[in-house]
C-alpha positions in Angstrom: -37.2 19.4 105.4 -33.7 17.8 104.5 -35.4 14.3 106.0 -38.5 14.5 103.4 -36.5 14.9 100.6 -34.5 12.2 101.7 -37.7 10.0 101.8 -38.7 11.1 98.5 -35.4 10.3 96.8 -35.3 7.0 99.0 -38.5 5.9 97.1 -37.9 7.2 94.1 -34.5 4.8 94.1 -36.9 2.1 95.6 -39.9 2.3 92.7 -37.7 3.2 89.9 -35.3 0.0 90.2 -37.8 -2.5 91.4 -40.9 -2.0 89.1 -38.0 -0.6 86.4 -36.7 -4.2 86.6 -40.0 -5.8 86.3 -41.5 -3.7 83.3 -38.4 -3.7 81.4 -37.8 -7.5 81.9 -40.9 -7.9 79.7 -38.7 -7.0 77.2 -36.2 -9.9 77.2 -37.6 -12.9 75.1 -35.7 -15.5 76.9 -37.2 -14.1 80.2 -34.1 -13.9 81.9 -34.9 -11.9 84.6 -37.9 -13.3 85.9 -39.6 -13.6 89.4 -36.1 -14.3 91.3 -34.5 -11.2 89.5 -37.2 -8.6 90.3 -37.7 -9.7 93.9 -33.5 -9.3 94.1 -33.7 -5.8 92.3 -36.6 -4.8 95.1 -34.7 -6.2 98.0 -31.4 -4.4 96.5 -32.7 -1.6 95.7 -34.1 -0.5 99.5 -30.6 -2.3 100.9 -29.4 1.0 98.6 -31.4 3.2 99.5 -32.1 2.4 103.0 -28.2 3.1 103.4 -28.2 6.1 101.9 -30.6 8.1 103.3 -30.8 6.1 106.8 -28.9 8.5 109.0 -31.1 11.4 107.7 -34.4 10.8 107.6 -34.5 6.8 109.1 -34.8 5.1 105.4 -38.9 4.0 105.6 -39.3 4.1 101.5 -42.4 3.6 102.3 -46.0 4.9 104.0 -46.9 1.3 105.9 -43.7 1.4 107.6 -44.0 5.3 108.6 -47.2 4.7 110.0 -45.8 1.2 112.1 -43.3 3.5 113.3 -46.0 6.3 114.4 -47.9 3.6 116.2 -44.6 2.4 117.9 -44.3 5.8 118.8 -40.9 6.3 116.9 -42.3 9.1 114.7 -44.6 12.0 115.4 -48.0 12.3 113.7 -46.5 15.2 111.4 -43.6 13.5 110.3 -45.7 10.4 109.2 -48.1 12.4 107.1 -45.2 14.4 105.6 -43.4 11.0 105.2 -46.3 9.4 103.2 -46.5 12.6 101.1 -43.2 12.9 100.2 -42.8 9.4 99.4 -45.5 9.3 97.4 -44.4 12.0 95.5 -41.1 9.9 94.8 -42.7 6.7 93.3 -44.7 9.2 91.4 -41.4 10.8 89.8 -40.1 7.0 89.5 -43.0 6.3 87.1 -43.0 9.4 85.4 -39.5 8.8 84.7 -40.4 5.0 83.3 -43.0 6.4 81.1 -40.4 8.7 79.9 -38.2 5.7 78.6 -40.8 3.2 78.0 -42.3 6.2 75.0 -38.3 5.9 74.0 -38.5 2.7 73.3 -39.1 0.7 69.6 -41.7 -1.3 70.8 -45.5 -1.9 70.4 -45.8 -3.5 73.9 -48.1 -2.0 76.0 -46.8 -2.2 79.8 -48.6 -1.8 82.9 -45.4 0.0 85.0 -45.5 -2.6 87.4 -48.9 -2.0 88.6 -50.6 -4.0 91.5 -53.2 -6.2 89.8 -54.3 -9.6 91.2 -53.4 -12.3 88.8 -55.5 -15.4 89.0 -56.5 -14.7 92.4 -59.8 -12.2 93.8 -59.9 -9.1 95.6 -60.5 -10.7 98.7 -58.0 -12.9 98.4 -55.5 -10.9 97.3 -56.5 -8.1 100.1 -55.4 -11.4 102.2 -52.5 -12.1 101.2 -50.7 -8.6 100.9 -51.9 -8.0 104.7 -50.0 -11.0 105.6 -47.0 -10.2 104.0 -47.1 -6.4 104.9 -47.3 -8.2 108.7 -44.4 -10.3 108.1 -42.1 -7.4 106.7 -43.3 -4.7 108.8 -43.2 -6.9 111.9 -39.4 -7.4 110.6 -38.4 -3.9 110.0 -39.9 -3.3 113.7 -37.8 -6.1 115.1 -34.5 -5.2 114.2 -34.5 -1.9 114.2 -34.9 -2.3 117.7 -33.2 -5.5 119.0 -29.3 -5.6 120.0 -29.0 -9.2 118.7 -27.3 -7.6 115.5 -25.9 -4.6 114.9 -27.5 -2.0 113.7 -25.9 -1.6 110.5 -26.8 -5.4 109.6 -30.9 -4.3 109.9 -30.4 -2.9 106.4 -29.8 -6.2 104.8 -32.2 -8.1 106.7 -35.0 -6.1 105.8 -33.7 -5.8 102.2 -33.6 -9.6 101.9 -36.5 -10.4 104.1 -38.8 -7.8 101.1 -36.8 -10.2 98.5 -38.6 -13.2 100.3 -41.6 -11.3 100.2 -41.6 -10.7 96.7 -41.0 -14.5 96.0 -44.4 -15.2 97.4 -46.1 -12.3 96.4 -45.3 -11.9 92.7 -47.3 -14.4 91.1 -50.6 -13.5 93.0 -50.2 -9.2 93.2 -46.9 -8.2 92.0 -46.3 -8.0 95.9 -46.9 -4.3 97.0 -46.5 -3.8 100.9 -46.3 -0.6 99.9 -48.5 2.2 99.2 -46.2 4.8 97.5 -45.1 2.0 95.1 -48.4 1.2 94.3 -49.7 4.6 93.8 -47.4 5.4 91.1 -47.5 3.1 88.5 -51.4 2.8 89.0 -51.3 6.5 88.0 -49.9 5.9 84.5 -51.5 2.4 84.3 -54.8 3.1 84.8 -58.2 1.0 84.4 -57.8 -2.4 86.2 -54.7 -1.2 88.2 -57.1 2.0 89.7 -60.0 0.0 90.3 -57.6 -2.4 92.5 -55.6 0.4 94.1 -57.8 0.6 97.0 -56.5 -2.8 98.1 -52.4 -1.9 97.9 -53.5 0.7 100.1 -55.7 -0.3 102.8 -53.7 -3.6 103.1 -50.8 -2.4 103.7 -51.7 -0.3 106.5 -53.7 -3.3 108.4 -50.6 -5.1 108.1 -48.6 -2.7 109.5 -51.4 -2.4 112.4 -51.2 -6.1 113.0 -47.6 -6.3 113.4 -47.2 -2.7 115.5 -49.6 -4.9 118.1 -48.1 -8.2 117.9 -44.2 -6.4 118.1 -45.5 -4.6 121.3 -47.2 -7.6 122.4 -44.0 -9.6 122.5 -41.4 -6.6 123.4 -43.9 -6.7 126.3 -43.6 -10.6 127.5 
């Protein structure tokens, strides 16, 4: 049980700092933040996590990479589904817990909680592009969890930086999601265009992760 709850507090660290970051950065008129500080606050926020709760429970944060590590035969079937659950329930306390402090707030902005929604760019399109970059960081987190060209402590950062890079890209067109769990939450307390587009964050993400099981295998193979 001990590695679920680690899974859920892993997320919850993971959703509430990065879409935190990128709701309450709305709030600074000189925009300070921006694009480069939210994908840093994503990518820090797993390193943080991910180095926490590692030696427990592995340190996925999130369902795509569970279910890459299922079809790489690193997890069981039970321990995937209880993964996904538990994180899920973890992004879901992360945006509870944003609601909580946005409603504190003096201000008549009305914030989406760092929902997926495509911006300037269709469903299709935007179903593309976060299967490419779930490929890319799955296909990463795969990699070097695995290889002995680094050690095995240094993975952590790689993959913390490489979902920085990711978010560099993926910002401007989704919000960059490559995750289910930290989709699901904020859609929740979002609502309307967010809900309608969850299906999208979801699916995605998982055929990414498919993609880059295969092609992982395909060259661990050669």
């Amino acid at each position: 049980m001990k590695k679920y709850i680690a899974e859920l507090l892993g997320t919850f660290i993971l959703v509430f700092f990065g879409t935190g970051t990128a709701v309450l950065s709305t709030l600074n008129t000189d925009n300070s933040v921006g694009i480069l500080g939210v994908s840093f606050a994503f990518g820090l926020a797993v390193i943080a996590a991910a180095y926490s709760i590692g030696d427990i429970s592995g340190g996925h944060l999130n369902p795509a990479i569970s279910f890459a590590m299922f079809l790489d035969k690193r997890i069981e079937m039970k321990d995937f589904l209880l993964y996904t659950v538990f994180q899920i329930i973890g992004a879901i306390l992360a945006s509870t817990l944003i609601s909580i402090i946005l409603h504190t707030l003096k201000s008549n902005t009305k914030f989406n909680y760092g929902a997926n929604i495509p911006n300037n760019i269709s469903n299709i399109g935007a179903f593309v592009i976060e299967t490419i970059l779930t490929f890319i960081f799955i296909f990463v987190v795969l990699s070097v969890t695995k290889t002995k060209f680094i050690a095995p402590s240094l993975s952590v950062l790689v993959i913390g930086f490489t979902l920085t890079m990711i978010h560099l890209v993926g910002i401007p067109l989704t919000g960059t999601s490559v995750n289910p769990a930290r989709s699901i939450g904020p859609a929740l307390f979002t609502g309307n265009n967010a809900l309608s587009a969850l299906w999208i964050f979801v699916l995605a993400p998982l055929l990414g992760s498919i993609v880059a099981a295969l092609v992982h295998r395909f060259l661990e193979k050669a």
